[in-house]
N, C-alpha and C positions, 0 to 999 in steps of 0.2 A: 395506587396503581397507575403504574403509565401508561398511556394513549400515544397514537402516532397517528397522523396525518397525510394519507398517501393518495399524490394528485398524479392526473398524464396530462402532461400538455406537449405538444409539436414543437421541438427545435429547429432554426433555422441552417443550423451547421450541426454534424455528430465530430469533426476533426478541429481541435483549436490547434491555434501557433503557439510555440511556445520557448522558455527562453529561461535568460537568470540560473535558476538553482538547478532545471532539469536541459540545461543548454546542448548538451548531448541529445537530446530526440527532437525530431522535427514537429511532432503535435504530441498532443496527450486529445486522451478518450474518455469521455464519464458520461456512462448510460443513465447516467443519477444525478439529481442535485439534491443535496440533503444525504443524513448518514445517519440509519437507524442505530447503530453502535453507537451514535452519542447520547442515546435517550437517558434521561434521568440522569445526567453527568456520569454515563457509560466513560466518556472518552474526556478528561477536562483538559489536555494539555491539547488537544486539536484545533491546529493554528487556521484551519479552514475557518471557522466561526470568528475571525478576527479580520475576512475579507469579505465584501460586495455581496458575492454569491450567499455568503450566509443571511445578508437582511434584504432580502427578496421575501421573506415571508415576514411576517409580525410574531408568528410563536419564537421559541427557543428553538435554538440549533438543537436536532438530534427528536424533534419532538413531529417531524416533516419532512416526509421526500416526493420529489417531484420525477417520476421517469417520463424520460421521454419518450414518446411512443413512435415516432414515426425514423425512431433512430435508425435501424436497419435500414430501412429505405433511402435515408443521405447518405448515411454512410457507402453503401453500394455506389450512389452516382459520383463521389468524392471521391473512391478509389479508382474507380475506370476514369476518370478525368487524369489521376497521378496517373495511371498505368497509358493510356492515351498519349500522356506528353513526355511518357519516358521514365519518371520521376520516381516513380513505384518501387523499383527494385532498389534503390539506395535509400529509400525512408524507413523511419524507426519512429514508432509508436509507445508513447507511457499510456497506461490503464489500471489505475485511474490516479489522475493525482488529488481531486478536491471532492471524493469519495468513494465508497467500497464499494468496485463491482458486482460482489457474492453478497451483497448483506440480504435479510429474507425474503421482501419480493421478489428477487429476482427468480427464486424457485417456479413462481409463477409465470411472471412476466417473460423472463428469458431473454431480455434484450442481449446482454451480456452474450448469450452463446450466440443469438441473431448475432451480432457482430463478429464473431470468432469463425463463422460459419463464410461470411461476409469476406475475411481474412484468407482463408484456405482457398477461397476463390481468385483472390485478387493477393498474392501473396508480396511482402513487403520484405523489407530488410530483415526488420527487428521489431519484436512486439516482447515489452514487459506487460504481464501481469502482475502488480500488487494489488496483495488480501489478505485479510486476516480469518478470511472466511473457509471452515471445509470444506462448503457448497460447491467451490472449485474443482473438485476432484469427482461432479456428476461431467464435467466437460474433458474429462482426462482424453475420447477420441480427437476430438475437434485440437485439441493442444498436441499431441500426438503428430496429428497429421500436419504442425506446421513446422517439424523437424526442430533444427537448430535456428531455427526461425525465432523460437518463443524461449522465453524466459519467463519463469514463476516464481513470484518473490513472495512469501510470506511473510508477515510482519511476525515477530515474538520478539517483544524487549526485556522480558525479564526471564530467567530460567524459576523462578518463586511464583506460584501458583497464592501464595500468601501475599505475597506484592502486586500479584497481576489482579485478587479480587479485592483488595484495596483501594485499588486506583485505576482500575479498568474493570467494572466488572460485568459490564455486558459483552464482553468478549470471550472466545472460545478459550479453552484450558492452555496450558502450555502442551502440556499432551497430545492434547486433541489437536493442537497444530502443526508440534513434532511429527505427528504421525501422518498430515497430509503432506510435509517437505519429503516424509521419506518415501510415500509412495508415487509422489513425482520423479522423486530421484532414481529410483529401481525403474521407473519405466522409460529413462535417458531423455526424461527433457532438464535442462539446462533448471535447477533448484538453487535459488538466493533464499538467503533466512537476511530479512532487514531487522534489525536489531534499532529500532526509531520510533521514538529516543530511546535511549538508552531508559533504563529504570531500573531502580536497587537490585540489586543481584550477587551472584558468587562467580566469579570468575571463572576458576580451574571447572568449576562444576557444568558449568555452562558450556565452557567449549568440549567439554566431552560430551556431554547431552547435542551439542549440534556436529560433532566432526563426520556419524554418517549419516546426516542430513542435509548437508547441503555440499553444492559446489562452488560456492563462495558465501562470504558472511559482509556483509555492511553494517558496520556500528557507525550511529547520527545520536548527537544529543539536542538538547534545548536549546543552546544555545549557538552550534553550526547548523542546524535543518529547517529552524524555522523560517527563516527567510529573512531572519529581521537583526540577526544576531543575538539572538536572547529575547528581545523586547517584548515580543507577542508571548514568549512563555510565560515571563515577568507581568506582563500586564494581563496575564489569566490568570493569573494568581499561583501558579506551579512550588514555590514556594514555599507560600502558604500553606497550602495541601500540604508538602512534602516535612514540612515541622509538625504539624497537627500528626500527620504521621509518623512520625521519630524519624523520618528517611531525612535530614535538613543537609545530612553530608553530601548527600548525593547529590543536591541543587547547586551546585559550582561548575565553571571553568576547569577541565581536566580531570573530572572525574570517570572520566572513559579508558584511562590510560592501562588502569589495573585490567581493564577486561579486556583491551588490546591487545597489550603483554598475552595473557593467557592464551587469545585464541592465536595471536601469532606461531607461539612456542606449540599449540596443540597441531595447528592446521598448517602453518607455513604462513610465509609471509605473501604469495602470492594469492592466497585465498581470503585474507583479508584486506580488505579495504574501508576508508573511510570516508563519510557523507557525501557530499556532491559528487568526491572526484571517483568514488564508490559507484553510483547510483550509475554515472553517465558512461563507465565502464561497459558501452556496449559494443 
């Protein structure tokens, strides 16, 4: 049975700078450090666990999460300082990138919607939301209210519900996440389905399961999204996994292409996009 370990402590800053892969947003935002969705090798191909932030604690990644509690509160004086010097109205926000806003405490804690609430005050360019989480959709007013403002990205990389409890299995269903892209999408806020990484799948099948769920699709694999060109996936051993698995086809260079093709031919070619230059499409 697994155990998790959930601290608060005070951040100094709630906005980091940021750059590289997410070179398109001016900060990213994470009410969290640590990601209950990796408990028990929930998530093994997450390249977060292969930087800084993951050994700050001594347990395992996924076994720990730290919120931070006073985020609301910087956050609000960070954004009146941008809106003060002008800056506010052309900034664009990622949320989150080195963990899942929605993962369970936040049902309690609520930092996530503090922040959202935070937004609607002081309204900014552009705010992604990525999750894999349905919890997202208890905030469906607060996202609402931030127009075309906001973007909601849900992760689903596999359309196999057999692939996704193989290899992800603390995550929500395919279904179950289908069904939160489409009920952001009926309600006109701007719905991504991030397809990252990519994971064993059927193609045609998939982009007919996502064409009225989102308003665009980003496929990222291992070896464009990690950050390292493959290396971090390689040295988590993805691989490995993926042959224990019988999936070994899948762990290559260009194995996105077949599921490209599909969603192109299904959705258009304006509605897909891929990795970076996907993500920073804002």
């Amino acid at each position: 049975m697994s155990s998790k370990r959930y601290q608060l402590k005070e951040t100094t800053r709630a906005l980091t700078r940021t750059g590289g892969f997410l070179r398109g947003f001016a900060f990213s935002l994470n009410p969290y450090a640590g990601c209950a969705f990796g408990d028990a090798g929930g998530c093994p191909f997450c390249y977060v666990r292969m930087l800084p932030v993951a050994h700050g604690e001594k347990s395992p990644w996924g076994s720990w999460v730290i919120a931070k509690s006073n985020l609301a509160e910087r956050l609000e004086r960070e954004l009146a300082a941008l809106e003060h010097s002008g800056r506010l109205a052309g900034t664009t926000i990622f949320m989150s990138s080195a963990t899942d806003p929605y993962q369970g405490i936040e049902r309690s804690l609520k930092l996530t919607r503090a922040a959202l609430e935070a937004f609607v005050r002081h309204p900014m360019r552009r705010l992604l939301i990525q999750t894999r989480s349905p919890i997202i959709e208890r905030d469906l007013d607060l996202i609402t209210a931030l127009g075309n403002r906001a973007i909601v990205s849900i992760t689903i990389e596999t359309d196999d519900d057999n692939v996704r409890r193989a290899i992800s299995p603390t995550s929500p269903s395919v279904e179950r996440r289908l069904k939160t892209a489409r009920m952001f999408r009926k309600h006109g806020v701007f719905t991504q389905i991030a397809i990252a990484p990519m994971m064993p799948n059927h193609p045609e099948r998939f982009a007919c399961l996502i064409d009225d769920a989102a308003d665009r699709v980003i496929v990222d694999t291992y070896f464009d999204g990690d950050g390292a060109r493959g290396a971090r996936s390689t040295a988590l051993g993805i691989g490995e996994l993926y042959a224990r698995r019988g999936y070994e086809g899948w762990f290559r260079r260009g194995a996105e292409r077949e599921l490209l093709a599909a969603m192109r031919s299904r959705l258009g070619e304006h509605r897909v996009l891929f990795s970076g230059a996907g993500f920073n499409a804002v």
